[in-house]
gemmi code that builds the backbone of each chain (N, CA, C; Angstrom):
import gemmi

chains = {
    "A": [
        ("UNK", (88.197, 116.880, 122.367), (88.669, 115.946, 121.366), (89.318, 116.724, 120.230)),
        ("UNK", (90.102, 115.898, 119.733), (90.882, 116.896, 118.444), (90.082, 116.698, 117.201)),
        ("UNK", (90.295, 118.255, 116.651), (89.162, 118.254, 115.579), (90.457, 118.893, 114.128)),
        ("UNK", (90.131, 118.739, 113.054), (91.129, 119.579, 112.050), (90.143, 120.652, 111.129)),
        ("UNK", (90.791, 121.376, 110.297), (90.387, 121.814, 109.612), (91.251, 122.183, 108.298)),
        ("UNK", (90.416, 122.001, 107.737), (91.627, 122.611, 106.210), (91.475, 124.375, 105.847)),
        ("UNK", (92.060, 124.609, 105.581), (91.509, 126.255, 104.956), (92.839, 126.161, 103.970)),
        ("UNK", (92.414, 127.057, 102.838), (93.001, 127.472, 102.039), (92.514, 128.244, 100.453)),
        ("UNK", (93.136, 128.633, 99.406), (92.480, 129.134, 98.469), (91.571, 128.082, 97.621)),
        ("UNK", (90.211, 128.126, 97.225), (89.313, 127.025, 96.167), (90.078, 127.429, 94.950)),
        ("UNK", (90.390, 128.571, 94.531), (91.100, 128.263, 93.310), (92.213, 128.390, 92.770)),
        ("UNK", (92.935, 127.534, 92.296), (94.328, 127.499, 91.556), (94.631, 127.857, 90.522)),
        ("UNK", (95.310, 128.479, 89.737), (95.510, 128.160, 87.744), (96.296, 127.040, 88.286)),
        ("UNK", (96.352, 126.680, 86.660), (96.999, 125.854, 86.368), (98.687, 126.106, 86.443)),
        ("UNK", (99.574, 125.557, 86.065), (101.209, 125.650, 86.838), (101.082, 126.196, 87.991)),
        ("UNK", (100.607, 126.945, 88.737), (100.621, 127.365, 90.114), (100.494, 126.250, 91.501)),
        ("UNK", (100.767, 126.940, 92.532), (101.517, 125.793, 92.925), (99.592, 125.673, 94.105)),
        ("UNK", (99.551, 124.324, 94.227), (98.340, 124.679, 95.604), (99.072, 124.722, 96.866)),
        ("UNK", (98.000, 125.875, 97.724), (98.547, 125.820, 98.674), (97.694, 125.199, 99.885)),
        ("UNK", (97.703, 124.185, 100.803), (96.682, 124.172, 102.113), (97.142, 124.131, 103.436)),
        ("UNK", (96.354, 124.686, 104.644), (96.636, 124.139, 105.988), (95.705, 123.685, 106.229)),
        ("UNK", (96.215, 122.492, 107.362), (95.258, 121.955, 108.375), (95.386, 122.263, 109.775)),
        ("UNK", (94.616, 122.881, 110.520), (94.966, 123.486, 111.641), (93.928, 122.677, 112.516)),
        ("UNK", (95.062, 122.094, 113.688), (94.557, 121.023, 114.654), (93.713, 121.957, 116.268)),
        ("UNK", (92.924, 121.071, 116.341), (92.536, 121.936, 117.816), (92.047, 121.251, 118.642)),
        ("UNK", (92.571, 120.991, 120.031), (91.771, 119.727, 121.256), (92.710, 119.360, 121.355)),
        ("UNK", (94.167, 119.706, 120.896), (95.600, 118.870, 120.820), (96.778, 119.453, 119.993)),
        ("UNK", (97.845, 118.891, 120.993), (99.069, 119.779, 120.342), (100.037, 118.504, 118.947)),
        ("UNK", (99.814, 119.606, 118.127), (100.016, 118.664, 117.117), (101.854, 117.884, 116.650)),
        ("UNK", (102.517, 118.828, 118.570), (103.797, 118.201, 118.472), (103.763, 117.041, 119.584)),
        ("UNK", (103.127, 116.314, 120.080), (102.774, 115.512, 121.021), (102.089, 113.890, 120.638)),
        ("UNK", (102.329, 113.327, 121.155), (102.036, 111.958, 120.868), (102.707, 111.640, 119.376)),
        ("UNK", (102.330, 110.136, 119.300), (103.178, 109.221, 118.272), (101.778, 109.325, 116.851)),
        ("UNK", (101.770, 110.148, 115.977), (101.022, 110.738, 115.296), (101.454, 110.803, 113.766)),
        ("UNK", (101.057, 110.421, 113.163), (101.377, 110.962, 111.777), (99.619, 111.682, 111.300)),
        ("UNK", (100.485, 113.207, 110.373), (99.365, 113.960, 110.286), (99.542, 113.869, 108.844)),
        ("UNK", (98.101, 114.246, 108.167), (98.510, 112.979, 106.095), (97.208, 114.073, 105.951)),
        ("UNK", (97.746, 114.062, 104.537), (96.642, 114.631, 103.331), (95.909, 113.500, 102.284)),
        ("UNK", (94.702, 113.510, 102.166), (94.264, 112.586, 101.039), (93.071, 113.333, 100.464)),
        ("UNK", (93.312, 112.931, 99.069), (92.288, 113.818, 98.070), (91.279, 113.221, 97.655)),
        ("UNK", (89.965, 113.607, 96.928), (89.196, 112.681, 95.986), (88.336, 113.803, 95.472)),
        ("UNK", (89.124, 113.304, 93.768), (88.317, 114.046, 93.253), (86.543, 113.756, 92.935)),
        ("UNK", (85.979, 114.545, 92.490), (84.414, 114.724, 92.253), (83.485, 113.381, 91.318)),
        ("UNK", (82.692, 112.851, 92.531), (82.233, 111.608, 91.998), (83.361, 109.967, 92.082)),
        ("UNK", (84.840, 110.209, 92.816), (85.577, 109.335, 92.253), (86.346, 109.160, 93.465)),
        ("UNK", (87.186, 107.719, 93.692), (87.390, 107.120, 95.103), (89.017, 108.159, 95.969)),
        ("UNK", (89.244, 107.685, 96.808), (90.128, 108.545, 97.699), (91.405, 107.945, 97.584)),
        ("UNK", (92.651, 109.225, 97.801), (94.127, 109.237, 96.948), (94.681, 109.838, 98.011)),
        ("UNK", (95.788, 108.822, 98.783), (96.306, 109.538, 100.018), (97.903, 109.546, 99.128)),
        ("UNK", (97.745, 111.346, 99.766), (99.050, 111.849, 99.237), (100.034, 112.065, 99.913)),
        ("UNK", (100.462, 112.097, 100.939), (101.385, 112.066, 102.005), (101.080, 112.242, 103.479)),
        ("UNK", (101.892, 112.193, 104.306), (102.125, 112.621, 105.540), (103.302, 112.889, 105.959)),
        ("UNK", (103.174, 113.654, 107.783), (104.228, 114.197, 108.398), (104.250, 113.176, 109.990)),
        ("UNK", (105.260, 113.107, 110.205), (105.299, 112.565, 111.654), (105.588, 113.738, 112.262)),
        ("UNK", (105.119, 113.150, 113.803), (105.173, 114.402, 114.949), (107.070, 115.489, 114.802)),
        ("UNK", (107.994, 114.208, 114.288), (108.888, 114.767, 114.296), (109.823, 115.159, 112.995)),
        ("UNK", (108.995, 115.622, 111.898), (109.051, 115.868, 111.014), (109.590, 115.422, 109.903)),
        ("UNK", (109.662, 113.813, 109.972), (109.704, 113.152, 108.523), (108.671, 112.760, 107.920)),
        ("UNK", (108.897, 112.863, 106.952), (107.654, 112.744, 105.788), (107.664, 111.462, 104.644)),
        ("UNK", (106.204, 110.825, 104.223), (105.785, 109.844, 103.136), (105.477, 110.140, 102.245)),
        ("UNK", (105.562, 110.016, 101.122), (104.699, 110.599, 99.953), (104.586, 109.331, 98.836)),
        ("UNK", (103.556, 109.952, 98.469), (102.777, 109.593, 97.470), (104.306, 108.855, 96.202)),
        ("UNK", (104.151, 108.066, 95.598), (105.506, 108.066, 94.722), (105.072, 108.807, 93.025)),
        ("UNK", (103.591, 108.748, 93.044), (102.703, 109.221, 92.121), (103.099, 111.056, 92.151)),
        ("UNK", (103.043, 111.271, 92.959), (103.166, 112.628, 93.564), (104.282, 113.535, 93.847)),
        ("UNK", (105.048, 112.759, 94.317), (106.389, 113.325, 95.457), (107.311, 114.180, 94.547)),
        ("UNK", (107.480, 114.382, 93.326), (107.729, 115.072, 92.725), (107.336, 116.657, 92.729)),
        ("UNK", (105.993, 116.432, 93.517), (105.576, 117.818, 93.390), (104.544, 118.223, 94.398)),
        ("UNK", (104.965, 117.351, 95.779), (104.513, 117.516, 97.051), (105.213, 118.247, 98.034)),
        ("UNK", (105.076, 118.694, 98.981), (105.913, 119.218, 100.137), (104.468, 119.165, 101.346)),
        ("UNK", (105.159, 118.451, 102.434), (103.789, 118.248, 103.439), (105.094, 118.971, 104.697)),
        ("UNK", (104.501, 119.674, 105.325), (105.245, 120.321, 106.506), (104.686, 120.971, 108.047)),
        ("UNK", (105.652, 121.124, 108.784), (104.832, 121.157, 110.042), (104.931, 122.214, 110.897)),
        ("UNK", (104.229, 122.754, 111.543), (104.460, 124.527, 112.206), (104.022, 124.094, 113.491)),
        ("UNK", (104.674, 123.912, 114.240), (104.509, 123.585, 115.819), (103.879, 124.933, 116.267)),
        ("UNK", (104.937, 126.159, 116.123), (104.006, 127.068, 116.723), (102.721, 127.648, 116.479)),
        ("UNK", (102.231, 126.907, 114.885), (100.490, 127.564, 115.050), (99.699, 126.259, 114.976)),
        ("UNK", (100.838, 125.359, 115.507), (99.841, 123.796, 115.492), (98.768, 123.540, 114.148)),
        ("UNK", (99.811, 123.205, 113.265), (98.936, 123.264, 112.088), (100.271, 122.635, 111.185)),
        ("UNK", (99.654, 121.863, 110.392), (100.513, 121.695, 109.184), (100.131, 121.540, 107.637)),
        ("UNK", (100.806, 121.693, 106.836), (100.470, 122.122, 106.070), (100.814, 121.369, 104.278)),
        ("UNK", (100.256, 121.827, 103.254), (100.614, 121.040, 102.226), (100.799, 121.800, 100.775)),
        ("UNK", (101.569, 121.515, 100.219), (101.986, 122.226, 98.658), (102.356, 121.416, 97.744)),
        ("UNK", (101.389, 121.742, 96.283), (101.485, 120.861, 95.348), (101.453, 122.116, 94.386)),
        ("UNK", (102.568, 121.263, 93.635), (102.946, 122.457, 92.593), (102.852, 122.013, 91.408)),
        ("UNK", (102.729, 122.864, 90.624), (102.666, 122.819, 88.748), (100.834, 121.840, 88.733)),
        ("UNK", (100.290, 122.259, 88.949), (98.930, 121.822, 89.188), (98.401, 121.448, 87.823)),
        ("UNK", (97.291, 120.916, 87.463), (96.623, 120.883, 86.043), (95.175, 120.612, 86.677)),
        ("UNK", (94.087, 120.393, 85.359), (93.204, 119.963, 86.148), (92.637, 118.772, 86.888)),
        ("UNK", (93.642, 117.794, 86.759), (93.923, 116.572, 87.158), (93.716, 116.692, 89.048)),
        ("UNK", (94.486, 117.886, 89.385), (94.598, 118.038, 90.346), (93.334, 118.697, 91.578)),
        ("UNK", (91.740, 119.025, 90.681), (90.936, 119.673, 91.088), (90.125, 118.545, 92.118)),
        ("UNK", (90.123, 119.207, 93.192), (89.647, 117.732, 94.107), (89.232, 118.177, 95.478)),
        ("UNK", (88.379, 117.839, 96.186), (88.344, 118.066, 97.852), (89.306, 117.044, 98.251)),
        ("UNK", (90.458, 118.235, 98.795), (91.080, 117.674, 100.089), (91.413, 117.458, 101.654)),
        ("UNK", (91.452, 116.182, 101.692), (91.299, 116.264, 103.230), (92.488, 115.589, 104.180)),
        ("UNK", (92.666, 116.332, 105.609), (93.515, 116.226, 106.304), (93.265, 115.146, 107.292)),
        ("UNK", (93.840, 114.697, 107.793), (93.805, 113.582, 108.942), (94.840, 113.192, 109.824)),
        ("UNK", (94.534, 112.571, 110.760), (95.712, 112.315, 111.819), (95.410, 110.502, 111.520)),
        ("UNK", (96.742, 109.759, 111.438), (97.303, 108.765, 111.535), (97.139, 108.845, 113.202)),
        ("UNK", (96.716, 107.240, 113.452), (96.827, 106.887, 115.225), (96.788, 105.159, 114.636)),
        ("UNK", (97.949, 104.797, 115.406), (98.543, 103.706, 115.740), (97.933, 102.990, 117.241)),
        ("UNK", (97.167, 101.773, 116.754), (96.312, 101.030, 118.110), (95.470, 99.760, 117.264)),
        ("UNK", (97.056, 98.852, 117.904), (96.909, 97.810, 116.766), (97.541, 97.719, 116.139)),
        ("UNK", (96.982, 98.597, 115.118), (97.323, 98.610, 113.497), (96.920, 100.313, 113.657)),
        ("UNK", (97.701, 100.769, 112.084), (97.241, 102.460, 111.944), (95.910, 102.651, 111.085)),
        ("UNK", (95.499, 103.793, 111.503), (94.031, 104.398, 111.419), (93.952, 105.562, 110.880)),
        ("UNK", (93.337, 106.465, 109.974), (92.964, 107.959, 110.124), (91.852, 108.249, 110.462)),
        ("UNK", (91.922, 108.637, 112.195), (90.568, 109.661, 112.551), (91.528, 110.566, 113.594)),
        ("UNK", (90.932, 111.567, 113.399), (89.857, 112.135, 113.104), (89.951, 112.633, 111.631)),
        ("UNK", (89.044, 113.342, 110.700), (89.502, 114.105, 109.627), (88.981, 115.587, 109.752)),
        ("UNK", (89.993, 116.264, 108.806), (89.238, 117.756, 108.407), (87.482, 117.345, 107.594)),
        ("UNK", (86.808, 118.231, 107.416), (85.402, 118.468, 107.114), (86.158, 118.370, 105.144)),
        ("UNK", (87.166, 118.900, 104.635), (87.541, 119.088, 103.709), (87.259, 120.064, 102.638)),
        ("UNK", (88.093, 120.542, 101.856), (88.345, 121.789, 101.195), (88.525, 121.345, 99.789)),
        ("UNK", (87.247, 122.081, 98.826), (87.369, 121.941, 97.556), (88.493, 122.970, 97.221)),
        ("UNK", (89.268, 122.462, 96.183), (90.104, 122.958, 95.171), (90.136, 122.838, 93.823)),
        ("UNK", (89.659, 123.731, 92.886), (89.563, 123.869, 91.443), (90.393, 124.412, 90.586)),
        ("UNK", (91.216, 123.728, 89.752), (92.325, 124.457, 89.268), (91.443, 124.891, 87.878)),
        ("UNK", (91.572, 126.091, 87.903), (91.397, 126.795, 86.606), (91.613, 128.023, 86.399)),
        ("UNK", (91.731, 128.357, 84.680), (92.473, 129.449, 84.352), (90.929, 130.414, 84.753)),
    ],
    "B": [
        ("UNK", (102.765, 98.995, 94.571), (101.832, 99.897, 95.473), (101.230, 98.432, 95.627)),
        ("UNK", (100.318, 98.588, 96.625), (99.250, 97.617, 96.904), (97.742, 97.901, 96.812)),
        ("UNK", (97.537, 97.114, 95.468), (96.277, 97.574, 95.022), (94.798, 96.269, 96.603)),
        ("UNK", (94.159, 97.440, 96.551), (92.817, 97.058, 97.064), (91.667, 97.318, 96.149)),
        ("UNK", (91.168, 95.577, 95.943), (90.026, 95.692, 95.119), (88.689, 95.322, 96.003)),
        ("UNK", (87.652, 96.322, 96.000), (86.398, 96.073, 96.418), (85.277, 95.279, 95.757)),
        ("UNK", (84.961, 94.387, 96.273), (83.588, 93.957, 95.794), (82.335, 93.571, 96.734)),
        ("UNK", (81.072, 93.792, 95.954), (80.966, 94.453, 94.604), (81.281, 96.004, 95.059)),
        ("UNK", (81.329, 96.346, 93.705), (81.244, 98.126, 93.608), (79.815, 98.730, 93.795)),
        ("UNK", (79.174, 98.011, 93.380), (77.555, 98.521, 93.705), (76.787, 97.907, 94.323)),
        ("UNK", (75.791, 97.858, 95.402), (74.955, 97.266, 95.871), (74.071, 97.537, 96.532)),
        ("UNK", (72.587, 96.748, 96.068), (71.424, 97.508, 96.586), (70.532, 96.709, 97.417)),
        ("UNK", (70.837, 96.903, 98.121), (69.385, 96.073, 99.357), (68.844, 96.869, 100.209)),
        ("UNK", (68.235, 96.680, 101.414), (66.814, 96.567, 101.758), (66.860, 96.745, 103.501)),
        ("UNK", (66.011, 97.801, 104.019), (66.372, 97.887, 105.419), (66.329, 96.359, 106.189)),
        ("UNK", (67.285, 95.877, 107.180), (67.103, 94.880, 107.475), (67.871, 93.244, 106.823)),
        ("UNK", (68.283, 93.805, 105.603), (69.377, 92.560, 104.717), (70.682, 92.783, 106.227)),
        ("UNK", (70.982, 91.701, 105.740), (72.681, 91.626, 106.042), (73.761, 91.939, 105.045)),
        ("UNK", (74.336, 92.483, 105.089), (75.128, 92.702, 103.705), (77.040, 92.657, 103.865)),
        ("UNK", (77.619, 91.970, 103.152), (79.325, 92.098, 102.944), (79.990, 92.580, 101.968)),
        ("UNK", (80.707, 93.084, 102.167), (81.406, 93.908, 101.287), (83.464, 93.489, 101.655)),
        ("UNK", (83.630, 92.540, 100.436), (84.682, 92.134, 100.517), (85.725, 93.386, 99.744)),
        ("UNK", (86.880, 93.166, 100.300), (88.087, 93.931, 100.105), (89.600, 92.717, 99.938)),
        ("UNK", (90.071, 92.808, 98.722), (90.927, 91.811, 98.586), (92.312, 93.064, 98.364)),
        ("UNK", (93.066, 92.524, 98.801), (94.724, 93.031, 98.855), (95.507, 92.266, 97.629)),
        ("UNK", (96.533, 93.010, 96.774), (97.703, 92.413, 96.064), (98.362, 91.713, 96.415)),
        ("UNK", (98.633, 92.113, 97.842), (99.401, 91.241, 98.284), (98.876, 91.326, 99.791)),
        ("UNK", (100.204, 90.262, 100.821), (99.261, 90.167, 102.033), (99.351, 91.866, 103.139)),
        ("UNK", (99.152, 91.598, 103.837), (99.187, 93.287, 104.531), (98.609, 93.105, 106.007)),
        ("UNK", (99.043, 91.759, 106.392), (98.698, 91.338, 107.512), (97.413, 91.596, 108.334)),
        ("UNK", (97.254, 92.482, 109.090), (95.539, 93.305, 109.643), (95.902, 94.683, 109.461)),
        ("UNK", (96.448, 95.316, 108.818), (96.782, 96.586, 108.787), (95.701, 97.132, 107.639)),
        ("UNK", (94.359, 97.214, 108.027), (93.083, 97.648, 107.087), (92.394, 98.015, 107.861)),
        ("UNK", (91.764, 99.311, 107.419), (91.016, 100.118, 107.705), (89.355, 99.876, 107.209)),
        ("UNK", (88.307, 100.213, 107.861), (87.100, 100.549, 106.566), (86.534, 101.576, 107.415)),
        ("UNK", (85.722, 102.263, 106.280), (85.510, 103.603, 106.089), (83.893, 103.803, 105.480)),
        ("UNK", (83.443, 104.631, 106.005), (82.063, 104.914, 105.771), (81.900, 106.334, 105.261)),
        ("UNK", (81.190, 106.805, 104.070), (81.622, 107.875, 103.349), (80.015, 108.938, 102.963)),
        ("UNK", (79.278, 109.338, 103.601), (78.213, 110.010, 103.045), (78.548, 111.260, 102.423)),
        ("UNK", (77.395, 111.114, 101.320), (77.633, 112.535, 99.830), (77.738, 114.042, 101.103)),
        ("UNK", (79.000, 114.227, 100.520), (79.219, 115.669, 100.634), (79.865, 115.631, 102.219)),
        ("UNK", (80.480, 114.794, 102.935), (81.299, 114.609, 104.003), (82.357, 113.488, 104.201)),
        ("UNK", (83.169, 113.934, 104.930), (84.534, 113.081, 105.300), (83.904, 111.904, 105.707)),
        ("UNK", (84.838, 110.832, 104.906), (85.248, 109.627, 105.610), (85.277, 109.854, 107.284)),
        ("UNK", (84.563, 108.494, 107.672), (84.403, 108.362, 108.918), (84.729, 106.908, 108.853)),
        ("UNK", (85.534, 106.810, 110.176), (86.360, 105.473, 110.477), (85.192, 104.535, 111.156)),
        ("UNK", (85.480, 103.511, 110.517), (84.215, 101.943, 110.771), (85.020, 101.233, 112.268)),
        ("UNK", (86.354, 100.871, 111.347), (86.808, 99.649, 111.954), (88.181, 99.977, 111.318)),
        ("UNK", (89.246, 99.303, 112.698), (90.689, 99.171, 112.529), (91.179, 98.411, 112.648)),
        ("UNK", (92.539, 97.805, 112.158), (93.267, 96.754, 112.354), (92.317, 95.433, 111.800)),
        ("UNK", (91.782, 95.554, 111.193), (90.472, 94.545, 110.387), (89.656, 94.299, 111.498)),
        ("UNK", (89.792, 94.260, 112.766), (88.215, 93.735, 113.310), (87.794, 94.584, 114.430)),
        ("UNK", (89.061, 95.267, 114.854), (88.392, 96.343, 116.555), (87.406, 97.306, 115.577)),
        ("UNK", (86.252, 97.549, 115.954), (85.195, 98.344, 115.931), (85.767, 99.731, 116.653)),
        ("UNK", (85.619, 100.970, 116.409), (85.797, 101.781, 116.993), (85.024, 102.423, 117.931)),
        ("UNK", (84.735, 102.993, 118.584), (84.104, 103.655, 119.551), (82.802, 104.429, 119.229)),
        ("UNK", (81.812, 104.024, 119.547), (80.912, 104.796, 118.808), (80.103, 104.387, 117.792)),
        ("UNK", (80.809, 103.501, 116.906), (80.172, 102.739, 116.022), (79.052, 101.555, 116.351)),
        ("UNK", (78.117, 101.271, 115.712), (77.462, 100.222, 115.973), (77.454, 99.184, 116.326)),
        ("UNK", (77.028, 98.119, 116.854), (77.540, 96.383, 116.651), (77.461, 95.865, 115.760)),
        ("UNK", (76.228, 96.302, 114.772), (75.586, 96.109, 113.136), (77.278, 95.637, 112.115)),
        ("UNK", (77.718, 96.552, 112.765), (78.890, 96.946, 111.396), (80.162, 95.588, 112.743)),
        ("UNK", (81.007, 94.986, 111.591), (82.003, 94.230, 112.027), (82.714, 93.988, 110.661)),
        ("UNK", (84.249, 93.364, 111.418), (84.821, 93.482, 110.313), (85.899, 92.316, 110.174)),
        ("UNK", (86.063, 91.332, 109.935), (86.966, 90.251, 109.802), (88.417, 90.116, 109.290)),
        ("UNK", (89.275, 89.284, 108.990), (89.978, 88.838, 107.704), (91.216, 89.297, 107.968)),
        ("UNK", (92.493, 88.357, 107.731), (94.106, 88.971, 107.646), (94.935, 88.504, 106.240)),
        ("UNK", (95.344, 89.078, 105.960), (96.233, 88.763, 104.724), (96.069, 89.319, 103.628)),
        ("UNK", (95.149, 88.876, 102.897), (95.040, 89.475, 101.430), (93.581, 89.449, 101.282)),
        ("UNK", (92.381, 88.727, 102.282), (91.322, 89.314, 102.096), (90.542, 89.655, 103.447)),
        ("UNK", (89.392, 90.475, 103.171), (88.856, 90.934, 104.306), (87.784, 91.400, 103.942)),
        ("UNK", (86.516, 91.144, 105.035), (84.957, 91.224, 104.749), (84.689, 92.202, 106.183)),
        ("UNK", (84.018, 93.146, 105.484), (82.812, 94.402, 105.976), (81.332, 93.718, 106.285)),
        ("UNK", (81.128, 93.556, 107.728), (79.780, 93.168, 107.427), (78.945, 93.655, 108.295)),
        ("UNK", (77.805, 94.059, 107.756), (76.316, 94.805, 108.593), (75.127, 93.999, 108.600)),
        ("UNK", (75.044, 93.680, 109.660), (74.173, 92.785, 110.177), (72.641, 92.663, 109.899)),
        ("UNK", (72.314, 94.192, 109.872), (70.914, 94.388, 110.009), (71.107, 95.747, 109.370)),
        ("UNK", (70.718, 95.891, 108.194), (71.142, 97.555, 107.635), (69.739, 98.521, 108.070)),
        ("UNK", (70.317, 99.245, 108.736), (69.159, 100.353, 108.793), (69.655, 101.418, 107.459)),
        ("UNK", (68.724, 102.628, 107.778), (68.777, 103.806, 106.988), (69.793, 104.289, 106.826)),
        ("UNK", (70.246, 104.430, 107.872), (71.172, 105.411, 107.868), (72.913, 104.703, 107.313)),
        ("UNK", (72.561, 103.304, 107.187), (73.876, 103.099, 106.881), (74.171, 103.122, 104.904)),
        ("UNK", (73.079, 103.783, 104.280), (73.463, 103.773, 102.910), (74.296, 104.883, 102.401)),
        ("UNK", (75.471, 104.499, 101.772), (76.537, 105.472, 101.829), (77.446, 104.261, 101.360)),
        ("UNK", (78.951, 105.306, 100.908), (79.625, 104.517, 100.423), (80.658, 103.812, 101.064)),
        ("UNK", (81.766, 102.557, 100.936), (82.152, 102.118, 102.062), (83.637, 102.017, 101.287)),
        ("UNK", (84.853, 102.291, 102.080), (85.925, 102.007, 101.057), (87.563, 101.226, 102.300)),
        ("UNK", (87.597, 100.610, 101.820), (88.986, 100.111, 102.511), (90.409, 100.484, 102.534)),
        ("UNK", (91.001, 100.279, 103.400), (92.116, 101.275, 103.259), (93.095, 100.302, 104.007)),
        ("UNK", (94.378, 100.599, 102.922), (95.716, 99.515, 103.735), (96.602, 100.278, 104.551)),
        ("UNK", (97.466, 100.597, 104.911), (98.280, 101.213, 106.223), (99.576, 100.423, 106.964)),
        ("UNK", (99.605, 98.859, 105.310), (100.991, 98.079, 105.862), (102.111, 98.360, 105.279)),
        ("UNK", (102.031, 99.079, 104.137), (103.045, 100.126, 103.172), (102.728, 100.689, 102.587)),
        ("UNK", (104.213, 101.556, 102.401), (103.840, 102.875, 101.315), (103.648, 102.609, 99.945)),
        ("UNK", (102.850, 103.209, 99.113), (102.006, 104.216, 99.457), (100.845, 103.477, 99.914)),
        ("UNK", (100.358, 103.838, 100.913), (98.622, 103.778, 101.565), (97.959, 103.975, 100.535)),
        ("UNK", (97.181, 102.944, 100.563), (96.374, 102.691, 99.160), (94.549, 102.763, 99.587)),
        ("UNK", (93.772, 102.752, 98.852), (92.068, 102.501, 99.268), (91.511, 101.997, 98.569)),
        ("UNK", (90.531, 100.974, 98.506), (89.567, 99.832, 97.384), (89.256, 101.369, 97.216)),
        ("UNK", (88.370, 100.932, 95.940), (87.779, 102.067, 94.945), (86.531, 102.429, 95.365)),
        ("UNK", (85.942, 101.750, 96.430), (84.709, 102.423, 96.753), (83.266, 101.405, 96.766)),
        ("UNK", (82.634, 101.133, 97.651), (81.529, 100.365, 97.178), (80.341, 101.268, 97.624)),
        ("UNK", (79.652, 101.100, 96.995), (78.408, 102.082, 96.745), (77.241, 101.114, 97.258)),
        ("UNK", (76.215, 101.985, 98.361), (75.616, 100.660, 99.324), (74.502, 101.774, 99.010)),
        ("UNK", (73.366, 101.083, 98.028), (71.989, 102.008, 97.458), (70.717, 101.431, 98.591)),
        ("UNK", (69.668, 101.927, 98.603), (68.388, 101.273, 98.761), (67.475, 100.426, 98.115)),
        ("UNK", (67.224, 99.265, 97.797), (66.994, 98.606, 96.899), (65.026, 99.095, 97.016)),
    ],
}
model = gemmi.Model(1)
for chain_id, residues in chains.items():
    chain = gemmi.Chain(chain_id)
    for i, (resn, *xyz) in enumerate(residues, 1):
        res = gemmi.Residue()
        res.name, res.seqid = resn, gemmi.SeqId(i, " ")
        for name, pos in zip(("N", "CA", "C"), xyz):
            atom = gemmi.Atom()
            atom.name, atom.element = name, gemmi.Element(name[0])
            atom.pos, atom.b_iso = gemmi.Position(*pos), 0.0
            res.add_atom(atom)
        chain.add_residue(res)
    model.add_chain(chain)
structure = gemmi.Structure()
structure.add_model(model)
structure.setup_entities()
């Protein structure tokens, strides 16, 4: 079964840009009708989906956001990935990755386990 | 955007209550809603899709109704293990939005 994972740095400064991957495994993440999406929530407080990628590399974003999103896709290490730039601490949050699946209606499962990120100086 | 409001936000009952947890839409969003089951310190885990298919794995306890602009979460018989938080999620436009969260305590 396909499983994700996030990895990336826990801490940011501030203006710096974040960086994350989600790296897929049980499945090739250029295959099937898929959209692969990031959503955040920060500490104690409800969940903020910030974009996604389709299998064939167009992208949604956040309109809150998109200014300072980039969600992108690496077929060859089956993984894709996310960058948010000029950060503050607004931006300190566990984020998590997921696959969009269409059946019915659209869904996100499976998810990454998720990756705290703390922006500070 | 399409706001999703949960109610209530808090609620506390008792192994064995039945309990609902409504989710109202801004606007309509046809069955394109998600719900979501959330325990401290792990990922969202998918309940139910398209407002009423149950997913695989999940209980019979848990079901899920409603098209348009409202829609009810409901657990039949709450055991233990279902206290945790529950949040809804739309998926009929951008941006994908989520109720704010309902918080399901032990009374």
């Amino acid at each position: 079964q396909v499983q994700l994972q996030e990895s990336g740095p826990g801490l940011v400064k501030p203006s710096q840009t974040l960086s994350l991957t989600c790296t897929v495994s049980g499945g090739s993440i250029s295959s099937g009708s898929y959209y692969w999406s990031w959503i955040r929530q920060p500490a104690g407080k409800g969940l903020e989906w910030i974009g996604r990628i389709y299998t064939s590399g167009s992208t949604n974003y956040n309109p809150s956001l998109k200014s300072r999103v980039t969600i992108s896709l690496d077929t060859s290490k089956n993984h894709f990935s996310l960058k948010l730039s000029s950060v503050t601490a607004a931006d300190t949050a566990v984020y998590y990755c997921a696959r969009e699946t269409y059946n019915s209606g659209w869904y996100a499962d499976p998810w990454g386990q998720g990756a705290l990120v703390t922006v500070s100086s | 955007d399409i706001q999703l409001t949960q109610s209530p936000s808090f609620l506390s009952a008792s192994v064995g209550d039945r309990v609902t947890i409504t989710c109202r839409a801004s606007q309509g969003i046809s069955s394109y809603l998600a719900w979501y089951q959330q325990k401290p310190g792990k990922a969202p885990k998918l309940l139910i899709s398209a407002a009423s298919t149950l997913q695989s794995g999940v209980p019979s306890r848990f079901s899920g109704s409603g098209s348009g602009t409202e829609f009810i979460l409901t657990i039949s018989s709450l055991q233990p293990e279902d206290f945790a938080t529950y949040y809804c999620q739309q998926l009929n436009s951008y941006p994908i939005t989520f109720g704010q969260g309902t918080r399901l305590d032990i009374k």
